[in-house]
C-alpha positions in Angstrom: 31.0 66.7 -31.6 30.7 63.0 -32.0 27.6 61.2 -32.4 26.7 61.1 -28.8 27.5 64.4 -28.1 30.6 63.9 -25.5 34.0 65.2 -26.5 35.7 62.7 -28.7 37.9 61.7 -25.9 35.3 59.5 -24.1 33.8 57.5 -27.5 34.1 54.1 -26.4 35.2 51.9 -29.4 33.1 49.1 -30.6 32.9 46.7 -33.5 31.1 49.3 -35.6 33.2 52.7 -34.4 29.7 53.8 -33.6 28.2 54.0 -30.5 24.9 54.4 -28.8 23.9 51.7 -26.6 25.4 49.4 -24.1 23.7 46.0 -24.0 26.0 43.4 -22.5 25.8 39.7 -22.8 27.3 37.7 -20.3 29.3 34.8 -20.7 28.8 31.2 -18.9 31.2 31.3 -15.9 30.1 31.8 -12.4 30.9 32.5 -8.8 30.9 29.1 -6.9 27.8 28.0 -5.0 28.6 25.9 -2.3 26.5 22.2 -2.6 25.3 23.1 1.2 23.8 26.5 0.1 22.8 24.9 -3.2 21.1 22.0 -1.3 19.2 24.1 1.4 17.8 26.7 -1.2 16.3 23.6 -3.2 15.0 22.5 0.0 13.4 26.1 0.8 12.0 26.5 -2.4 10.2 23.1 -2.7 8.9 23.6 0.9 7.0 26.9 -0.7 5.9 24.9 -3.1 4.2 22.5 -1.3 2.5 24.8 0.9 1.8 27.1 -1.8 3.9 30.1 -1.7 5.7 30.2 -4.5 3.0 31.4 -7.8 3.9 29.4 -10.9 2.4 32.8 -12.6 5.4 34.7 -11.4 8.6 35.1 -13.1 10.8 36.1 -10.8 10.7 35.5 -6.8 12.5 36.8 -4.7 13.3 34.5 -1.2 12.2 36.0 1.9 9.7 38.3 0.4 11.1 40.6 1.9 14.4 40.3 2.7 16.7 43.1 5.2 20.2 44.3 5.0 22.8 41.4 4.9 20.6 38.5 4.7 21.5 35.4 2.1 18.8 35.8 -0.8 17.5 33.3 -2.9 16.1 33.9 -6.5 14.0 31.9 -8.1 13.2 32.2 -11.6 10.2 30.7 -13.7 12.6 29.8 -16.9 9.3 28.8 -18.7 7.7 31.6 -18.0 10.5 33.8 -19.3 12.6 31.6 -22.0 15.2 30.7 -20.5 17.0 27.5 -22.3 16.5 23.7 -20.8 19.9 23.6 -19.3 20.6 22.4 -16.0 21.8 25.7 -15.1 22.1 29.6 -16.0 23.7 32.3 -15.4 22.3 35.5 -14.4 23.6 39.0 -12.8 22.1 40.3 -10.1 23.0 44.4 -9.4 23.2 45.7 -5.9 21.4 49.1 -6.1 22.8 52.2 -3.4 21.7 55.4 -3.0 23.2 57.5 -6.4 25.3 54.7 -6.8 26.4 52.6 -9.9 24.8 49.5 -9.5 27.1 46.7 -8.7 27.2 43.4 -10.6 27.2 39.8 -9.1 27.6 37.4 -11.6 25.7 34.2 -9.7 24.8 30.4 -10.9 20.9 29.3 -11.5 20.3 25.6 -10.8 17.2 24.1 -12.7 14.8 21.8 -10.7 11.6 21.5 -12.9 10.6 24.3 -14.3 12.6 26.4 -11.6 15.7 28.0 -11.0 17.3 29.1 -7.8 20.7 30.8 -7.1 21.7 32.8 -3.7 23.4 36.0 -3.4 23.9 38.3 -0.3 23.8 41.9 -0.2 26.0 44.7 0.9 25.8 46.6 3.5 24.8 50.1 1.7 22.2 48.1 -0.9 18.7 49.3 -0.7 17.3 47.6 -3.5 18.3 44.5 -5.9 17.2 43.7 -9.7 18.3 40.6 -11.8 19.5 40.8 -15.2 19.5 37.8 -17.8 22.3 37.4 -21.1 19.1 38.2 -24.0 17.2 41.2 -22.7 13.7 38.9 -23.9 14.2 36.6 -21.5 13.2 39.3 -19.0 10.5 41.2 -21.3 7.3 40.5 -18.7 8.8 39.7 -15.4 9.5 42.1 -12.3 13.0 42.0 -12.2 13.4 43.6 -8.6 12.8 44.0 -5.1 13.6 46.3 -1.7 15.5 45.7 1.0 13.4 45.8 4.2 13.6 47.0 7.2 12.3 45.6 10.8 9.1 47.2 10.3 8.9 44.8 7.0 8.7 47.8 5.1 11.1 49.5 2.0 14.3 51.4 3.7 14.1 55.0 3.3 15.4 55.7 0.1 14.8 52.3 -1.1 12.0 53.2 -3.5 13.8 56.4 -4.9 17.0 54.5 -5.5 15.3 51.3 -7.8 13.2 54.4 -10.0 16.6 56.3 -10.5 18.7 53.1 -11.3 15.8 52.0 -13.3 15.7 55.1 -15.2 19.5 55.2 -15.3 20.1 51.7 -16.1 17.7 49.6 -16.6 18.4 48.3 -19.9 20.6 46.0 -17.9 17.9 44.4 -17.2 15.7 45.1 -19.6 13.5 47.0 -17.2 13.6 50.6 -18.3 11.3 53.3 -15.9 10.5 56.9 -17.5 11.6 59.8 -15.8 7.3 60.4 -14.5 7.6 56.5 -13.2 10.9 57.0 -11.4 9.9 60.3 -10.0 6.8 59.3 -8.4 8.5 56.5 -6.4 11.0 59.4 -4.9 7.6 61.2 -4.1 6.3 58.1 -2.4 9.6 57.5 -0.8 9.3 61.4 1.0 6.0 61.1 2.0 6.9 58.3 4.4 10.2 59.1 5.6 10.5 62.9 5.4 12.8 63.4 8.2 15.2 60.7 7.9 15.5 61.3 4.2 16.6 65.2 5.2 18.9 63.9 7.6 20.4 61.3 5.6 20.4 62.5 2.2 19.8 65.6 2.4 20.7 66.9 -1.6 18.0 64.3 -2.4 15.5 65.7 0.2 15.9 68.7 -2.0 15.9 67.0 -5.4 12.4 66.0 -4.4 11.2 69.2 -3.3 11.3 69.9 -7.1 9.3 67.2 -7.5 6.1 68.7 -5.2 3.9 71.4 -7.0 2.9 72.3 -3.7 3.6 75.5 -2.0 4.5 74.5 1.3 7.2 72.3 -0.1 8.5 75.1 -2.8 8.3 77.6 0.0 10.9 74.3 1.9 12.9 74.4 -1.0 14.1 77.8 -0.9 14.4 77.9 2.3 17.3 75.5 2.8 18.5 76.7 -0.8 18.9 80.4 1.5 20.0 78.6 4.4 23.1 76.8 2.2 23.8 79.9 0.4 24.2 82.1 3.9 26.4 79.7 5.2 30.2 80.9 4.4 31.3 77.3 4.6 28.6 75.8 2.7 30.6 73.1 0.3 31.0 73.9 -3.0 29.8 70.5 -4.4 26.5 71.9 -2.3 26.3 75.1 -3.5 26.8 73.6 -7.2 23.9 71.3 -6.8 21.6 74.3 -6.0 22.2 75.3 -9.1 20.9 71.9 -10.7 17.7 72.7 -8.8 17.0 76.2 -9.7 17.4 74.5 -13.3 14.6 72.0 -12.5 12.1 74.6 -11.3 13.5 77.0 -14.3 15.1 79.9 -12.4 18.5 80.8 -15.1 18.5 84.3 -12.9 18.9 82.7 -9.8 21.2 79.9 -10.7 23.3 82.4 -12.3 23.2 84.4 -8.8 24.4 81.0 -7.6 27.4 81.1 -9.8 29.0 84.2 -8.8 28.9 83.0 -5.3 30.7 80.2 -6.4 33.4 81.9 -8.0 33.8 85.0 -5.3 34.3 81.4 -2.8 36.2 79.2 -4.6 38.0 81.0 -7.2 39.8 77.7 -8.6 37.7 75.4 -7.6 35.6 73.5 -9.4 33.1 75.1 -11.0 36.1 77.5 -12.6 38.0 74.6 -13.9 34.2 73.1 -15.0 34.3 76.4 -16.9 37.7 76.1 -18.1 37.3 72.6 -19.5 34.1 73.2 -21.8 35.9 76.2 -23.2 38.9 73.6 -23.9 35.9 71.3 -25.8 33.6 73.7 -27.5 36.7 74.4 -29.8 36.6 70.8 -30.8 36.4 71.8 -34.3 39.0 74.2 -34.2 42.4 72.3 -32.9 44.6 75.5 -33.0 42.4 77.1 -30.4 42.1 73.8 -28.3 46.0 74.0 -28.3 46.2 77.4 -27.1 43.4 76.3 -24.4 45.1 73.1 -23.3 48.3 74.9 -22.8 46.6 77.3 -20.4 45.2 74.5 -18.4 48.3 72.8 -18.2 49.6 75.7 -16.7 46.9 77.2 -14.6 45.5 73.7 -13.5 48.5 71.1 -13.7 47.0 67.8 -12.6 48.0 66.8 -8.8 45.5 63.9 -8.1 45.2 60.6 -10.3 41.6 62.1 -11.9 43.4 64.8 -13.0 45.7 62.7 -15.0 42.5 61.2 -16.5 41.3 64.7 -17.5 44.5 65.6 -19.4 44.8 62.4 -20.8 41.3 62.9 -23.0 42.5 66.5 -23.4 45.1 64.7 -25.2 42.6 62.1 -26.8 40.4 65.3 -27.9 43.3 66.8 -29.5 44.8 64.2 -31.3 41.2 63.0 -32.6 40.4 66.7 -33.8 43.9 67.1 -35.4 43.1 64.1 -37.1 40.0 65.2 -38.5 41.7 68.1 -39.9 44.5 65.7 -41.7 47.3 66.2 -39.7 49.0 62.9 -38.9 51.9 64.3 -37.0 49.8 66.2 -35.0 47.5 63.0 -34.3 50.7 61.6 -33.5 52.0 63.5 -31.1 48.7 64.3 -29.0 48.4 60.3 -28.8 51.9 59.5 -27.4 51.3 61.8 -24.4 48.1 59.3 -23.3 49.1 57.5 -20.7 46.2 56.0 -20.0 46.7 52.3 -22.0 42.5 52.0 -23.0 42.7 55.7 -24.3 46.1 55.4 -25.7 44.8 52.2 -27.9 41.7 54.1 -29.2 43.4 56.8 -30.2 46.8 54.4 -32.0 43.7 52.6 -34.1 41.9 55.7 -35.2 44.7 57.0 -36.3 45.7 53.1 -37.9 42.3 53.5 -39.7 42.9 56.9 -41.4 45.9 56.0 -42.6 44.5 53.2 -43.8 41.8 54.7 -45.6 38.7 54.1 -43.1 37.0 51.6 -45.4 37.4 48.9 -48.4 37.0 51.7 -50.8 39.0 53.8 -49.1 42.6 54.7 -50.7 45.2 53.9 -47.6 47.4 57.1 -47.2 50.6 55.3 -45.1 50.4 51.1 -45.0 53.2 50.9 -43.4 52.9 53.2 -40.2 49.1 52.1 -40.4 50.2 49.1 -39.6 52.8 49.9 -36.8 49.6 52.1 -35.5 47.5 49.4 -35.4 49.5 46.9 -34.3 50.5 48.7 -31.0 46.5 49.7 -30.6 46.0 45.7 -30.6 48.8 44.6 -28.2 47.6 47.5 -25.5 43.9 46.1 -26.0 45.1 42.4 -25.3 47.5 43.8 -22.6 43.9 45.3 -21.0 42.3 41.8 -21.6 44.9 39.9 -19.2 44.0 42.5 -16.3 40.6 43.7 -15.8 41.6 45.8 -12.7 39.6 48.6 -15.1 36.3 46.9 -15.2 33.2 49.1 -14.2 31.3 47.8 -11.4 28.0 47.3 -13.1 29.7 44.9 -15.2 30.9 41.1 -14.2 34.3 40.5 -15.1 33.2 38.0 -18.4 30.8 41.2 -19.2 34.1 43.3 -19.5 36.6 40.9 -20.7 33.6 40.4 -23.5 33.3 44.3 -24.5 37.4 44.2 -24.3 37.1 41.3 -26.7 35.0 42.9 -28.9 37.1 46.0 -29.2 40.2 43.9 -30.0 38.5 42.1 -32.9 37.3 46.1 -34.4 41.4 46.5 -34.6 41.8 43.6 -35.9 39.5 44.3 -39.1 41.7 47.4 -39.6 44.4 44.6 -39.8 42.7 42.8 -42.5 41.7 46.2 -44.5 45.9 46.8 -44.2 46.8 43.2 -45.5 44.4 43.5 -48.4 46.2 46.6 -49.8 49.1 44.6 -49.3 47.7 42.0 -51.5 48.0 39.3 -48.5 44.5 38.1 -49.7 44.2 34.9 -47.9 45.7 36.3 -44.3 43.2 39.4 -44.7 40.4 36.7 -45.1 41.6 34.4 -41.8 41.8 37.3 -39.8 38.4 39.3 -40.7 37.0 36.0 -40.7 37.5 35.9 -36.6 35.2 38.8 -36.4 32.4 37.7 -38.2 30.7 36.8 -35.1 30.0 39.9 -33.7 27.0 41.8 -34.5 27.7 45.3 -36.8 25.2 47.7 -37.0 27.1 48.4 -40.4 27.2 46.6 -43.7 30.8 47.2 -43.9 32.7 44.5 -42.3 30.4 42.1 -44.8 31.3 44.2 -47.5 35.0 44.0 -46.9 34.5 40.5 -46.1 33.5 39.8 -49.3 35.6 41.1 -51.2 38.3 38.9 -49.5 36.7 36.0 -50.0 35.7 37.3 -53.6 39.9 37.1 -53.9 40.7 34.3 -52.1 38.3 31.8 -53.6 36.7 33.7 -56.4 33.1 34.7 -57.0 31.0 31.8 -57.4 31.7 31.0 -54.4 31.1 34.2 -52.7 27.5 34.1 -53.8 25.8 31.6 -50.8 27.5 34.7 -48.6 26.3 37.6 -50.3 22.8 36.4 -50.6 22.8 35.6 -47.0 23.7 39.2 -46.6 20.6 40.1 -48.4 18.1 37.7 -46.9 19.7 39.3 -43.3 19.6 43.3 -44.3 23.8 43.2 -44.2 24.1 43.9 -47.8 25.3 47.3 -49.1 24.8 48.7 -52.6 28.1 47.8 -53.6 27.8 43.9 -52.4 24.5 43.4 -54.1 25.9 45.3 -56.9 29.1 42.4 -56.7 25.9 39.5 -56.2 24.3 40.6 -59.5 27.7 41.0 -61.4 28.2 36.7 -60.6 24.4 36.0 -61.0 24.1 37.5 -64.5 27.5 35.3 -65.5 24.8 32.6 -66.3 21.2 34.0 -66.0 19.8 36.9 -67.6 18.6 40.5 -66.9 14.9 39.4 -66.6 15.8 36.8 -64.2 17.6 38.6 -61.9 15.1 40.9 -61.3 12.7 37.5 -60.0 16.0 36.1 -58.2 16.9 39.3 -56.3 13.3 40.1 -55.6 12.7 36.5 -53.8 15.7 37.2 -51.2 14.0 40.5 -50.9 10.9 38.9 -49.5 12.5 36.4 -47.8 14.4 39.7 -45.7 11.2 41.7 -45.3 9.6 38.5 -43.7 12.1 38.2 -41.0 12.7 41.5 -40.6 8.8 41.5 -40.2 8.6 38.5 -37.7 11.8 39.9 -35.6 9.9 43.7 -35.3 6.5 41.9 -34.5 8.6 39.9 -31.5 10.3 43.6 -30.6 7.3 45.2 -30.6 6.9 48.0 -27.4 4.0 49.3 -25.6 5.2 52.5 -24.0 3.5 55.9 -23.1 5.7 58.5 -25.5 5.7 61.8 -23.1 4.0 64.8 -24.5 5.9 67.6 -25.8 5.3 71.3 -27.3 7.9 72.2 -29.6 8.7 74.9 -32.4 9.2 73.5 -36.4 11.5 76.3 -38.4 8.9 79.0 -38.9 7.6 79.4 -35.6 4.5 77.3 -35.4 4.2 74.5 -32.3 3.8 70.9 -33.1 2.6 68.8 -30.0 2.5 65.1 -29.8 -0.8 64.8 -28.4 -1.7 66.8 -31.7 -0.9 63.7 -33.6 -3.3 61.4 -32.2 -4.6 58.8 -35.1 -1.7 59.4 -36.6 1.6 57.1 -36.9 4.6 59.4 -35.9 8.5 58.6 -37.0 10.2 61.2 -34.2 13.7 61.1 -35.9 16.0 63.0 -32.9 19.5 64.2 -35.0 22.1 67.1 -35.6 23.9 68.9 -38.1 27.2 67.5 -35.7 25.9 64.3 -35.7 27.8 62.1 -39.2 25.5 59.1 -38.8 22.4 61.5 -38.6 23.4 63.3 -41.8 24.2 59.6 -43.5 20.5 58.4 -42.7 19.4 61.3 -44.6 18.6 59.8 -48.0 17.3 56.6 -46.4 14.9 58.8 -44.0 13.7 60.8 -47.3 13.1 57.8 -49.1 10.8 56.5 -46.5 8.8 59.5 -46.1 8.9 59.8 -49.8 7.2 56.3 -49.6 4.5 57.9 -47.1 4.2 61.0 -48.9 0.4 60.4 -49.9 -0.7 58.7 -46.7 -2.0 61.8 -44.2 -2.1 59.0 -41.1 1.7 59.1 -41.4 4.2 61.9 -39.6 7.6 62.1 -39.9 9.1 64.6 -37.4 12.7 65.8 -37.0 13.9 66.8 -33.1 17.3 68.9 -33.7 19.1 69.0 -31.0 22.7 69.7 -29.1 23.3 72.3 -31.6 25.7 75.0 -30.5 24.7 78.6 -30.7 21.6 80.5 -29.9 18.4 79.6 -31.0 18.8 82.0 -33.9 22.1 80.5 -34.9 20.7 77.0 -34.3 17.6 78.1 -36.9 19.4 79.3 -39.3 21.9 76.6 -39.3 19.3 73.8 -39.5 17.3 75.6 -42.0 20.6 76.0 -44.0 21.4 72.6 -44.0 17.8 71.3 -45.1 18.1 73.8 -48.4 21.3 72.7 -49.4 20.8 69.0 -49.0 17.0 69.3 -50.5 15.6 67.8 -47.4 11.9 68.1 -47.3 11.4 67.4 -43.5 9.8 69.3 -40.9 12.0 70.1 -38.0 11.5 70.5 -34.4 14.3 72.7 -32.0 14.5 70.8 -29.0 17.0 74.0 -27.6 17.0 73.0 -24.1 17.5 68.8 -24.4 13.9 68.5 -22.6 12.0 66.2 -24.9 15.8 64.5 -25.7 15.6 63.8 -22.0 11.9 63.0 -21.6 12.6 60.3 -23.8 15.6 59.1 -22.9 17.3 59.4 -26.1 20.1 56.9 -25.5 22.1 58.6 -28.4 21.8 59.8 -32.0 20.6 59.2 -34.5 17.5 57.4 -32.2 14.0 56.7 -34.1 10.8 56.1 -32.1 7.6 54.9 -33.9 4.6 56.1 -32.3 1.4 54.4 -33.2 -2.1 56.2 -33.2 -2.8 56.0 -29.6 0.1 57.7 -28.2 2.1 54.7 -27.4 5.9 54.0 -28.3 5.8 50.8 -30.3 9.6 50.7 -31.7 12.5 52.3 -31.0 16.0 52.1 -33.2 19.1 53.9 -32.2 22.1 54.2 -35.2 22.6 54.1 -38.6 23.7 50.7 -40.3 24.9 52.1 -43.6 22.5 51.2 -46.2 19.6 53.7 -47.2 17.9 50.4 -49.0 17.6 48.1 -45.6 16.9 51.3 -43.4 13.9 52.2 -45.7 12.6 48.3 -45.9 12.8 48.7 -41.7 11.4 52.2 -41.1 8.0 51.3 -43.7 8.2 47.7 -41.7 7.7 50.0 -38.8 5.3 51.4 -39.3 2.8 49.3 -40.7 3.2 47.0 -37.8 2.8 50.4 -35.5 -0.4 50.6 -37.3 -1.5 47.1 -37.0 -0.9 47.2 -33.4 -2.1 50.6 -32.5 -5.6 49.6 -34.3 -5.8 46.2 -32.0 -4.8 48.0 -28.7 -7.5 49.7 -26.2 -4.2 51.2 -24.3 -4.0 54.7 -24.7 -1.0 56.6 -24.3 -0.3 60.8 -24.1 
């Protein structure tokens, strides 16, 4: 199990080989805006300005009010308001939300008049609800980035309200307008109580999704009547039938949902459901690639693929097999798994994690095969620029420069492998050029500086190496081993004594701006109660900890960069240890096993590593879920009144700038928590 908990097979690869979170920044190009459009827009908006109905206090407008299916729309954003830059035009993304849809992105041109700026999209015809999206996620922080689509009766379609609180839920860090699960429910609530009828007619698994939703009896005693209805029926569908049994798991009935799956099975014997089954047998072996062999040959041969999706499914069969073959040291076995992907994206993740083993993973790795590293590798690159000159791939709530841009990004992580392979060829000065072209993109890792400076270190020695090593420090991108290097050139001409003064002013000048970038990052967010069991037993609820500052750490035993933030995360409780306003927590979770397997697996772990936290069992993924853990390890710091004030999602490698950010953390959590009448829980 990777660190996101899906087999290895889907692990999208970015700069850092890590991933947890998908923030996209769009580039500057743009659909064409015709000058007559352009012009009458202008025209429109300074009309409502004159007469008074556009509010300089909003952010975001949205031109009609309230506009229906199909008509041209016309945003107008107040870039003062919201940050956006002085230029005489933006770009912005504006996604077309369906029902249980992906939103759609429309990549559309802003044109500044004053402190306005317009742009015009149209809808399509199954839209029921729009939000905008800007390229830095604070440009966005206070505005309302969304509205409905209307109806003649000038009010939401049906399903109009439930589908912005799901994609809000879903996807709104797209435009930096996240809903909790209680926010997005309610509106599907809402949404029921005024079209009941045409809801059920229309959608109806969603009429009984919110039936779940209703604590009342009349609308339980609903529920399971249509669940009765659709399980008498001989032809009910099986995708129907299957959803039932997501609902008797929302009102926590395991009997009856397991009832549910025997029906299933006696109706649809290879359907689904049985090659559902089938598959997760395939990936629960993940650590144990002789048994996924013997699996995989039995789906091949029970479950051939006909359709193109099927060709999909094999092809990470193939990706899981080659990655956990891998793991287990067997190149030829990595090898062979990874020629049978046909699918080219898949293909070149695999070709580069195989490049970078045989490389030796890191700078202080030692490389196990240059040579077919760099055959690997090579091939890995020319498939990702092969996927760069056709986009035919691209997700649709991405804009084509969105994608091209996370393709981009995953080419330059290949090419760093490149570099790491010339340095152990002792090409110095090509290893330099070429990690040099990646040193614009953001790592949550220190190790792309590190190797980056040790190439520069050998192409132009290390005197002059130092300016970029101490940035690294000032920024929180320095490792042990590069401030280790940075102390090595300093004490060439200064002394012990005034190192200590040299190293501990780039020290304060990091904790500053790490200070002023937290305080500008700050949240104010209600963290959802919870009642959990530590180790031995006892239940620890969050509304327990009121007054108190909370780090809620969510990890694994599965998960690598959990168990790497380890010493970083003991430090900084270590640094706490005396302070009884401060909790540090620990949510396991996504452990296999039962819950006596998962206990004494955790509890193992904690002994042998000397681990003095206290750990909750989160066995069923609901606090995971009521929090939206986007992926591990994920941090949330929880000030005294119950409100979410930070949240930080991965490990960047060094225990030293994780510590300086977790105590920064908190003290600003307290700070804010102490000024702030909101109360959460």
């Amino acid at each position: 199990m990777n660190s996101l908990n899906i087999p290895i097979s889907y692990r999208i690869v970015t700069t850092d080989y890590f991933f947890f979170f998908v923030h996209f920044r769009f580039e500057t190009s743009c659909i064409t805006v015709t000058k007559r459009i352009r012009m009458r827009s202008l025209l429109y908006v300074l009309a409502l300005l004159c007469c008074g109905s556009l509010s300089a206090q909003v952010s975001v407008q949205f031109l009609p009010a309230k506009p229906i299916p199909g008509q041209p729309i016309t945003v107008v954003v107040n870039g003062d308001s919201i940050g956006l830059p002085p230029q005489d035009s933006q770009v912005a993304v504006v996604y077309l939300l369906e029902m249980d849809q992906v939103p759609v992105a429309q990549e559309i041109k802003l044109v500044r008049n004053g402190i306005y700026h317009t742009g015009n999209f149209t809808t399509q015809p199954g839209t029921l609800a729009v939000a905008i999206g800007f390229p830095t996620r604070l440009y966005i922080k206070d505005a309302d980035p969304h509205t409905y689509l209307y109806g003649n009766d000038s009010r939401p379609l049906p399903g109009a309200r439930r589908t912005w609180g799901q994609a809000a839920q879903r996807y709104g860090n797209l435009w930096a307008k996240e809903m909790s699960i209680a926010e997005s429910q309610q509106l599907a609530l809402e949404d029921m109580a005024l079209h009941k009828a045409y809801l059920k007619a229309t959608y109806p698994q969603y009429y009984l999704f919110t039936l779940t939703l209703s604590d009342k009896p009349e609308d339980r005693a609903q529920l399971q009547q249509e669940i009765d209805r659709l399980i008498d029926n001989p032809v009910t569908p099986e995708s129907d039938l299957d959803y039932i049994k997501y609902l008797y798991t929302r009102i926590k009935q395991p009997q009856r949902k397991a009832g549910v799956d025997s029906v299933i099975l006696a109706r649809y014997p290879t359907g689904k459901v049985y090659r559902f089954y089938r598959v997760a047998a395939f990936w629960n072996e993940e650590e144990n690639p002789e048994k996924m062999e013997v699996l995989y040959g039995q789906l091949l041969k029970d479950l051939p693929p006909v359709t193109p999706a099927d060709s999909i499914d094999f092809d990470r069969y193939c990706n899981g097999l080659s990655a956990a073959w891998l793991a287990k040291d067997s190149i030829a076995k990595a090898e062979w798994y990874a020629h049978r992907i046909r699918d080219n994206r898949q293909r070149a993740v695999m070709y580069h994690d195989i490049a970078e083993k045989l490389a030796g993973e890191n700078i202080h790795g030692k490389p196990i095969n240059v040579s077919l590293s760099e055959k690997y590798v090579q091939e890995a690159m020319a498939l990702q620029q092969a996927l760069l000159n056709n986009t035919n791939g691209k997700p649709a709530y991405l804009t084509e420069a969105g994608w091209k841009h996370q393709l981009h990004n995953t080419y330059l992580a290949y090419t760093r492998t490149y570099a790491l392979l010339l340095y152990h060829r002792k090409q110095y000065q090509q290893a330099y050029d070429w990690q040099e072209k990646t040193m614009s993109v953001f790592s949550y890792t220190t190790t792309p500086y590190e190797a980056f400076a040790v190439y520069s270190e050998k192409v132009k020695g290390a005197v002059a190496t130092q300016p970029f090593l101490e940035q690294c420090v000032r920024t929180g991108k320095a490792s042990p081993a590069m401030k280790a290097a940075l102390k090595k050139t300093y004490l060439l001409k200064h002394t012990e004594q005034q190192w200590d003064g040299y190293y501990n002013g780039l020290k304060t000048e990091l904790l500053a701006r790490l200070r002023t970038k937290l305080s500008q990052e700050i949240l104010q967010e209600t963290a959802p109660d919870f009642t959990l069991k530590d180790l031995d037993g006892k239940e620890v609820s969050m509304s327990s900890l009121k007054g108190k500052v909370v780090v809620l750490d969510f990890w694994g035993t599965w998960c690598g960069p959990c168990v790497a933030s380890f010493p970083a995360m003991k430090m900084a409780k270590e640094k706490f240890k005396q302070d009884p306003n401060v909790v540090f927590l620990f949510v396991d979770a996504r452990e296999k096993g039962t819950p006596q397997e998962v206990n004494k697996k955790v509890a193992s772990f904690l002994q042998k590593n000397n681990y003095p936290f206290r750990v909750l069992l989160d066995l069923d993924d609901a606090v995971v879920n009521s929090f939206k853990v986007p992926g591990f390890p994920t941090k949330y710091i929880i000030d005294g009144n119950g409100l979410i004030r930070f949240m930080e999602a991965g490990f960047g490698g060094s225990d030293e700038n994780l510590t300086d950010q977790i105590t920064a953390m908190i003290e600003l959590a307290r700070e804010a928590g102490a000024g702030s009448g909101k109360r959460g829980f």
